[in-house]
C-alpha positions in Angstrom: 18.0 -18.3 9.8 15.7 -20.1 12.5 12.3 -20.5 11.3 9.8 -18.3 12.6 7.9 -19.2 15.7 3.8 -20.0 14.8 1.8 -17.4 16.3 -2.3 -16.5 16.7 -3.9 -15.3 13.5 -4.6 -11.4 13.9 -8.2 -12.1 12.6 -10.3 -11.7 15.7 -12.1 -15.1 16.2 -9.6 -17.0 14.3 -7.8 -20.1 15.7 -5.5 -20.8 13.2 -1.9 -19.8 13.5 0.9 -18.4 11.1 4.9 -17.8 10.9 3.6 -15.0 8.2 5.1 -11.7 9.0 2.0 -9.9 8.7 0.1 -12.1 11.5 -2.6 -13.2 9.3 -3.5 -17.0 8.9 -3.3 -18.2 5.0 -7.5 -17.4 4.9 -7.2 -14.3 5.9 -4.1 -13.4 4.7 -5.8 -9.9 2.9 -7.3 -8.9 5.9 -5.2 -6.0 6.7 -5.4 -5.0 2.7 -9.4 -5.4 2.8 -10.6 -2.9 5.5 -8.5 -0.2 4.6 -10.1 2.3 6.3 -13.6 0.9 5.3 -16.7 2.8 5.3 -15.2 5.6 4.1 -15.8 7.2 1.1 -12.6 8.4 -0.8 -13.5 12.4 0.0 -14.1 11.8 3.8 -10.0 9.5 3.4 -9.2 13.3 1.7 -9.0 11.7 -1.8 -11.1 14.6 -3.7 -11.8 16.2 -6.7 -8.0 18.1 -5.1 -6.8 14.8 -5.2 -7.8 14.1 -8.5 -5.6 17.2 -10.1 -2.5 16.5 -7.9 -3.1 12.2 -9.4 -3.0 13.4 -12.6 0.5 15.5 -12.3 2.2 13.0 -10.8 1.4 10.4 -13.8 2.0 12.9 -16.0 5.7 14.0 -14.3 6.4 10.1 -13.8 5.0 9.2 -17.7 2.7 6.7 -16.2 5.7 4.8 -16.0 6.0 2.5 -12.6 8.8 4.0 -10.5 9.8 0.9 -8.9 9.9 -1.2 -11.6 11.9 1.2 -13.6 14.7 1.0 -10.8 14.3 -2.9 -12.1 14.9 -1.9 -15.6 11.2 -2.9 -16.6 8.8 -0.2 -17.8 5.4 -0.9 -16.6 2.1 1.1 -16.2 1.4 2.8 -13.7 -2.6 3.8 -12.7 -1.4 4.6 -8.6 0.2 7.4 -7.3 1.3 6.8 -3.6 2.7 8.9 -0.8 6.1 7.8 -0.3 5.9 8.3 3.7 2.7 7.6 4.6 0.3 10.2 5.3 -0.7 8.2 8.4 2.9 8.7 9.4 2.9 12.5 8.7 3.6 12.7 4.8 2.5 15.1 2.9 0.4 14.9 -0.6 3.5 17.6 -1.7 4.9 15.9 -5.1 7.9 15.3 -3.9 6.3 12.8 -1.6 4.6 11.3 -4.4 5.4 8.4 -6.7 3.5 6.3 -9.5 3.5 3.0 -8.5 1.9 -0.3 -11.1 -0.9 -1.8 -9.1 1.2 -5.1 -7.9 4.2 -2.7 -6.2 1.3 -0.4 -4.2 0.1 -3.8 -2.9 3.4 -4.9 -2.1 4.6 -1.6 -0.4 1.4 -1.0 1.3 1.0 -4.3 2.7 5.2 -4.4 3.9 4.2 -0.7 6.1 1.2 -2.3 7.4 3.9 -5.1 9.2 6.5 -2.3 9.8 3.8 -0.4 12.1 
């Protein structure tokens, strides 16, 4: 496969380029990652005391076990539950939407949606 082709960083201001496939310069590489929806509390993102009982199922259903690394065959913690379709893509918070996930493989999946857009 070709290399990729350098392009702008997607930091505004920045003139450093990148063949990264999330468009951020090595610097600024948790950009995207960092302002999550900053600014907002976790009630007004709809993360409430709702949320908190619906968490607490899900880790309890999946035995705080990490679903993704269990596909791997390794058995890790898991502290995260994440909505398997995006809520910003019109998921639901229904459990079947809903999987534990170890804090390394939310990063991960998070930050491979946020270059799918």
């Amino acid at each position: 496969m070709p290399p990729r082709i350098p392009r702008s960083c997607r930091k505004h201001g920045c003139s450093k380029t990148t063949t990264d496939r999330s468009g951020y310069c090595q610097e600024h590489m948790n950009t995207g990652w960092e302002n999550h929806q900053q600014g907002k509390s976790r009630h007004e993102r709809g993360y409430g005391s709702k949320w908190d009982k619906i968490r607490a199922r899900v880790l309890y259903r999946d035995k705080h076990l990490c679903q993704e690394c269990l596909k791997s065959g390794r058995p890790t913690e898991a502290r995260t539950v994440d909505h398997i379709k995006p809520k910003a893509h019109g998921g639901t918070d229904d459990d079947s939407n809903l999987q534990s996930l170890c804090w390394l493989c939310h990063r991960s999946k998070t930050a491979s949606e946020r270059t799918r857009r």
